[in-house]
N, C-alpha and C positions, 0 to 999 in steps of 0.2 A: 823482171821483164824478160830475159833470156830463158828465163827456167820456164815461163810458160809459153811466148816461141816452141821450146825445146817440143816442153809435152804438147804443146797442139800440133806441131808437125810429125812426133810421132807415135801420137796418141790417135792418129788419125787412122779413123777406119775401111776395112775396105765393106762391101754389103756381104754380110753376113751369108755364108752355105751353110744352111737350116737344114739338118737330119729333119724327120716327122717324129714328132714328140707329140704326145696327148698327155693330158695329166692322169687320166686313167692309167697309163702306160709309164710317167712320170716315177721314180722313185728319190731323186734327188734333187732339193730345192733350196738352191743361194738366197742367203737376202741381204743386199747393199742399200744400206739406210744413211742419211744422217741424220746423226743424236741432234743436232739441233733443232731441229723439225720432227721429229717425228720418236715422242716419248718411248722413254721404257715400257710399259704398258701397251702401248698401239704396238709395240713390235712383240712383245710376252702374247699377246692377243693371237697377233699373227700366225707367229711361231704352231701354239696351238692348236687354228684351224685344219694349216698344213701337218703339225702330228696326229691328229684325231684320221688323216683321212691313209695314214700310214707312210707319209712321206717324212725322207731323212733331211730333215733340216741344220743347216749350218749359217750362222750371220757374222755379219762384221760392219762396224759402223765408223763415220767420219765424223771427228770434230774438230772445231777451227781452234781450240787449244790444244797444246801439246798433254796428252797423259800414257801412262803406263800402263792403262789398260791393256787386258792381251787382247779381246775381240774391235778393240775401239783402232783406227790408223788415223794420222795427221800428217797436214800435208811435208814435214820434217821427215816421214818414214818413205819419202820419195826425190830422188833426190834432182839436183836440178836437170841433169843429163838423163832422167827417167829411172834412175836402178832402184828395185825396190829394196828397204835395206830392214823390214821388217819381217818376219820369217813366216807368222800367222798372215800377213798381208799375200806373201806370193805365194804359200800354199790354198789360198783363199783362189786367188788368180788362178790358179793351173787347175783347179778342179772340174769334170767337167760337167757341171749341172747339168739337169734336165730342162730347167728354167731356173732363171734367175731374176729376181726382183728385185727391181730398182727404186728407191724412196727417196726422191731426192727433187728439188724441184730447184732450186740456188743455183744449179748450172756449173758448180764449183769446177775448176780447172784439173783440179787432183780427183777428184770422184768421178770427174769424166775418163781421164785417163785409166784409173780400176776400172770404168764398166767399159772399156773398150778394148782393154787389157784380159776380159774374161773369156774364158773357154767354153763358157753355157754353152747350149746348144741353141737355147732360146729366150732370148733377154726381154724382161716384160716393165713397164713403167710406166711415168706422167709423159703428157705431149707438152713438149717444148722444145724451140727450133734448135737447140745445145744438144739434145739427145737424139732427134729426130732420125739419124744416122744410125743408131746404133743401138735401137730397138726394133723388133721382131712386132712387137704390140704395142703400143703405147693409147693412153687412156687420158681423158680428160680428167683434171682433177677437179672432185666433187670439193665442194665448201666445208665439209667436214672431212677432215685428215681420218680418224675412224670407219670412213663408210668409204671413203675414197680407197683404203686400205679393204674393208672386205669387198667392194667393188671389184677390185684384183681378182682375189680370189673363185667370186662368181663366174666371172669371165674367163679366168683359165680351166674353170671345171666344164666351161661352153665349147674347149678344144676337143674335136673328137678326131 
């Protein structure tokens, strides 16, 4: 109860100061997922579309169980006072994308805190009142997580 107090009042965002980023102009592209939702695969996919078009992709993803994975964070790697105490998680954070994609749609407390905690310059995802703050673009999600995924993509290659 206090830990997420904690992180909503300082996970709170202020509105974003947007550099102009186009994805033509884009060379570096975040992706905050979570593994619960949104397979290995749909994100291998992803990954992909964004390296074919020559962008340097980096991800990291959340699960509601604790593992050792190094790209994987749980909400254990945050701690109740906000410190991030996983080393791949804050260099994740301070980097500072071009765009950063957000896959998450659960509104989780700890995954909010990452995408509000990041240095993108322009953070892209699903519309939902949890995120509504602290997206640049937010999209409606299509009924298929796959299409709702190259949906993104489309739409960011429509930034000129």
């Amino acid at each position: 109860m206090i830990k997420n107090l904690f992180l909503n009042y300082k996970g709170k965002p202020t509105i974003a100061t947007k550099e102009n980023c186009t994805y033509a102009e884009a060379s570096s592209i975040g992706i905050l997922y979570n593994v619960d939702e949104f397979n290995p695969e749909s994100i291998g996919k992803l990954e992909e579309l964004l390296t074919t078009d020559g962008k340097e992709v980096e991800k990291i993803g959340f699960v509601e169980k604790p593992t050792d994975e190094k790209f994987i964070f749980h909400k254990k790697d945050i701690s109740g006072t906000g410190t991030i105490r996983k080393a791949n998680l804050s260099k994740f954070i301070n980097r500072s994308f071009d765009f950063l994609i957000s896959l998450d749609t659960s509104e989780n407390i700890n995954f909010k805190y990452v995408l509000a905690l990041s240095k993108a310059t322009c953070k892209v995802g699903f519309e939902t009142d949890q995120y509504y703050d602290l997206l640049q673009l937010s999209l409606k999600m299509d009924e298929s997580k796959p299409k709702a995924i190259a949906n993104i993509v489309r739409y960011l290659k429509m930034i000129h």
